[in-house]
N, C-alpha and C positions, 0 to 999 in steps of 0.2 A: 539649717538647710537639710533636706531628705537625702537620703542615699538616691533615690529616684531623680532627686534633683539634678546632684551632682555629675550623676553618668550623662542625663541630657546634656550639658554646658560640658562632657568631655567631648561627646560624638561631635555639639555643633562646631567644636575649636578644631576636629578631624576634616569634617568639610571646610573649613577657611581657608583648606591648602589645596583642597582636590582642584581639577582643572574644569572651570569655569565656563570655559568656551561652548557654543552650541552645532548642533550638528550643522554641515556641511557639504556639498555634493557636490562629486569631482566634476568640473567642467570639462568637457569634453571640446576639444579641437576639431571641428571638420574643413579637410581640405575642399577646394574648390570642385571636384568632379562628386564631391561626397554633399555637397551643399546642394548641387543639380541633381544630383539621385532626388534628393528626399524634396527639391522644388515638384520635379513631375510626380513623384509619388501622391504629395499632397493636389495637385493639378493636372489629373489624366487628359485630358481636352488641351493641353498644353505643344506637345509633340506633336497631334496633327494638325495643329493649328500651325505651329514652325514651318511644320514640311510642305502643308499646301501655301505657304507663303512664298519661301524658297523653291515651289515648284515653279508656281506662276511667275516669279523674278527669272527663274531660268528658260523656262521654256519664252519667256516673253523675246530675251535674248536670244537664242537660236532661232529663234519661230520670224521675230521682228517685228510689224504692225499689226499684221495678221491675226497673230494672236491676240490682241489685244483690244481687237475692234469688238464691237457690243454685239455685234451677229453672230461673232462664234463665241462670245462668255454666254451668249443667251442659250445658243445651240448646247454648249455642255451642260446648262442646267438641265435642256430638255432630255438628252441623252441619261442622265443618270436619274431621271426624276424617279421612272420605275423601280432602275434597282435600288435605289433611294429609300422608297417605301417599304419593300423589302428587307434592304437592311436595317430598318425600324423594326420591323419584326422579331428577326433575326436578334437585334441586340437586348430585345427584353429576355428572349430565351436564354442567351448569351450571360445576360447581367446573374441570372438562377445556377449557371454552372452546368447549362446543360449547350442542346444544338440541336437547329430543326433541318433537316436535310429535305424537305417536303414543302417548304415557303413556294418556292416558284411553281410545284405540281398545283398547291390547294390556289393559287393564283389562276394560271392556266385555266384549269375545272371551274372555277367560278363564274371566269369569263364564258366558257362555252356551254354553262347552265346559263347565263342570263341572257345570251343571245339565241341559242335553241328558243327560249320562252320568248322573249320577245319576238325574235324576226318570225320562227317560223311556226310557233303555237299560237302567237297572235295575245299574247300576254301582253300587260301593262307597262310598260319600261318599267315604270318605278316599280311595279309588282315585283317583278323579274330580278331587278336589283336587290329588293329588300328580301326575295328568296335567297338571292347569293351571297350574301350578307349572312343570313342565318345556316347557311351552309360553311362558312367558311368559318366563323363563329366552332359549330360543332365538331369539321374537323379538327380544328387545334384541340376542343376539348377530347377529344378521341384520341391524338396522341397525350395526352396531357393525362388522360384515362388510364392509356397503356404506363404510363410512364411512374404515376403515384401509387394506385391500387393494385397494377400487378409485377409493379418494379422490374419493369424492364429499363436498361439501357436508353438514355436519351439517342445516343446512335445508332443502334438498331433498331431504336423504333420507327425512327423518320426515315431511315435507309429505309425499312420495309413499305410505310406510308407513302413513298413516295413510290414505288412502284405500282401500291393499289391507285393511287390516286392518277397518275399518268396513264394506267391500264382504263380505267373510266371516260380519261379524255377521250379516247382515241376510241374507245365504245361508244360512249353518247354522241360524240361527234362523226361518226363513221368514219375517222381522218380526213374527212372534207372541210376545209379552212370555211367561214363565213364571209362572203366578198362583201364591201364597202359600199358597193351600187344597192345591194342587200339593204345594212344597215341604215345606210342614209333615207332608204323608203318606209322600212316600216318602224325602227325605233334609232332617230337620229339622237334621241338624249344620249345614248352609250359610248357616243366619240365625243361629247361634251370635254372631255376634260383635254383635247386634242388640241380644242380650241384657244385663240389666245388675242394677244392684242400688240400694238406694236408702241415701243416707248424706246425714242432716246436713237433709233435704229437698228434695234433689240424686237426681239421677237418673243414675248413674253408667255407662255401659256399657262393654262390655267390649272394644267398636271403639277407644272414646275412649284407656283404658289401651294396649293393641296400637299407636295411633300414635304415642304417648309410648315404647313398648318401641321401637319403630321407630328412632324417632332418637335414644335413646340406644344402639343397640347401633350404627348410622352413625358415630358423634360417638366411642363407641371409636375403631371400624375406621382414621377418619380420624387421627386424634389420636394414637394408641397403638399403630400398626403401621407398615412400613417400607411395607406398601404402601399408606397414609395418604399418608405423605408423597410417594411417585413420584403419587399424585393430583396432588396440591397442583402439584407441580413439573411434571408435563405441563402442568397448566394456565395453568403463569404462563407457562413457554416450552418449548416441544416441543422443540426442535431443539439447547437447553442440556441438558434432561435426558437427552437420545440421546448428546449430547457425553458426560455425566456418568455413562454407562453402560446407564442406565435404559431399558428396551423400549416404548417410548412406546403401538406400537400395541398390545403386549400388556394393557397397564395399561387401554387406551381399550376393548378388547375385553371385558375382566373389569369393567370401567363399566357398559358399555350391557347386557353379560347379567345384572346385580345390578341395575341398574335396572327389567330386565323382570319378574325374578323380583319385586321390589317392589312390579310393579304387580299380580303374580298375588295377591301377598298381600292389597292394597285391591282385587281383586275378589272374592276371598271378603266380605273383610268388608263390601263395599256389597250384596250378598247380604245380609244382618244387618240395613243401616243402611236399606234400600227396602224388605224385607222381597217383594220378587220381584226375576223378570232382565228387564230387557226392553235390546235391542239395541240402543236409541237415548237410552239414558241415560246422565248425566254427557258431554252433547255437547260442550258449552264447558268441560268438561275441564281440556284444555289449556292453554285459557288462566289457568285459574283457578290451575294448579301455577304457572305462568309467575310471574304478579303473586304468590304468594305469596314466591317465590322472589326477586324483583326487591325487593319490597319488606321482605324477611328481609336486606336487606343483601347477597344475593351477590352478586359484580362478574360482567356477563353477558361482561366479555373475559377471566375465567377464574383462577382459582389467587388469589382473595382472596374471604374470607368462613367461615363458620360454619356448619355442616350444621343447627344447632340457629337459627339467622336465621331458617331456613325456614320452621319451628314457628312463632318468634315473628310471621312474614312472616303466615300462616295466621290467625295468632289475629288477629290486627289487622284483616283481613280480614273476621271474624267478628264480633268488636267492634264496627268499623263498619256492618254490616248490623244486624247487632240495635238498637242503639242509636239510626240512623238509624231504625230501624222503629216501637220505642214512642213516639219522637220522633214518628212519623206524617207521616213526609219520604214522599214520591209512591218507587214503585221505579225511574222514572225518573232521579230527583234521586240515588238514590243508585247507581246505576250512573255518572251523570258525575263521582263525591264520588268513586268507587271509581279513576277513569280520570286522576284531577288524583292521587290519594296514589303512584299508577304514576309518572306525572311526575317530582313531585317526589323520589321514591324515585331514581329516574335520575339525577336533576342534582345530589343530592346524592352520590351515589358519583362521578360524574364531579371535583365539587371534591375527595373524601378523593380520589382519584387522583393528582390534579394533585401527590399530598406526594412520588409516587416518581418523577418525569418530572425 
């Protein structure tokens, strides 16, 4: 036998003793509030789905039949359809890590460009529409402009946007609202979405379906396309999905112009749901996409949440109004009711956070 030999047949008799066993990974304990963290974590749509559950159970109880009759669940849908659509807006910008403070302004203006042309240029309704469409369209991509090429601030962009864009209305429109007797004469399609039909003893309209079409064709987009996910991924981190190939500012560009084009859509249909235009409605707006948005569960630092949050963000919103109302709470009381569910909506994404840190 070789000297070579022999040292093999000493090392293998060295490992006959060594320890055998294979790796293994500490199993980790989590308690029950630590097992609910990392449920919503994994399930953002989870929380406002709880809370407009537990809304409607409560207020159902305080409220009593009332609330629960099909005239007023019908009546809330109609109520929140616009800021609805809005907060569809609002949450794609939202989903990128950014914020558009200009959603209700480029709303507004669109409406009072497509009514200017139709009622009193004598434009096509649907002309007039598919001008406001491409207007609404450009302005997003004009913040969306400001925001990638010359890096500005998502916030001060749309703070400033929104003053051009308010300043416009109230130019083009002389601050003269468009009256109703107006529309219904020369282009009755513009309150189409006003319209509605009646089921069940429910008051259905057709704004209310359109913002339900809304976010489910988003919640595709998001969901079911590759550029769903470069959403998602700009907004958890920019500068990973630029590593990962992805054209971040192209992505953020095709945001803010689908977000505008979204708001052209809610102002035809607030056309419908007012049943005139006037240039200084839906002021608070903004804020109102905001909270619906915030309290739909989407994380305001971006790339965590549900397009469809937003809806449920909306409805709860609505809930609480209504409900606080036949309750016969002051509109005081419930503005502060509305400003503590924002709150808490905050601090409870802040804890599901703390599960990826």
């Amino acid at each position: 036998m070789t000297e070579t030999a022999r040292k093999g047949q000493a090392f293998e008799q060295g490992l006959e003793a060594s320890d055998r066993r294979v790796a293994q990974f500490e199993t980790v304990t989590r308690g029950p509030v630590e097992r609910l963290q990392h449920l919503l974590h994994g399930n953002p749509t989870l929380v406002p789905v709880i809370v407009l559950v537990a809304a409607i159970a409560v207020f159902g109880i305080v409220a009593g039949g009332r609330f629960f009759s099909a005239l007023n669940l019908s009546l809330i849908l109609q109520q929140v359809s616009i800021i609805g659509i809005l907060a569809a807006a609002q949450a794609l910008i939202v989903l990128t890590a950014g914020i558009d403070l200009s959603v209700a302004a480029i709303m507004v203006l669109m409406s009072v460009i497509a009514g200017n042309l139709a009622v009193y240029m004598g434009v096509p309704p649907v002309l007039a529409l598919v001008v406001a469409f491409a207007g609404g369209a450009a302005a997003g991509l004009a913040n969306g402009f400001l925001i990638t090429k010359i890096k500005l601030p998502p916030f001060i962009t749309t703070l400033g946007t929104w003053s051009i864009f308010f300043s416009l209305n109230l130019w083009l429109s002389g601050a003269q609202s468009i009256r109703s007797q107006d529309i219904d004469k020369a282009a009755p399609l513009l309150k189409f979405w006003g319209e509605g039909f009646a089921f069940a003893g429910a008051k259905i309209t057709y704004g209310s379906l359109l913002m339900i079409a809304v976010f489910l064709g988003l919640w595709y987009l998001l969901n079911k396309t590759a550029w769903g996910r470069h959403v998602h991924a700009v907004g958890d981190d920019k500068e990973a999905a630029e590593l990962a190939g992805i054209r971040a500012d192209r992505v953020l560009l095709s945001v803010y112009g689908l977000a505008g084009f979204i708001c052209a859509i809610a102002a035809w249909a607030s056309i419908g749901r007012v049943g005139s235009i006037s240039p200084q409605s839906f002021y608070e707006g903004n804020l109102q996409s905001i909270t619906a948005v915030v309290v739909g569960g989407i994380s305001l630092f971006g790339g965590r949440g549900s397009i469809l949050g937003a809806l449920f963000g909306a409805l709860i919103v609505g809930v609480f109004q209504s409900g606080l109302r036949l309750a016969n709470v002051d509109v005081l009381w419930q503005v502060f009711a509305i400003g503590w569910l924002i709150i808490v909506a905050v601090a409870i994404d802040q804890w599901i956070r703390k599960v990826s840190q």
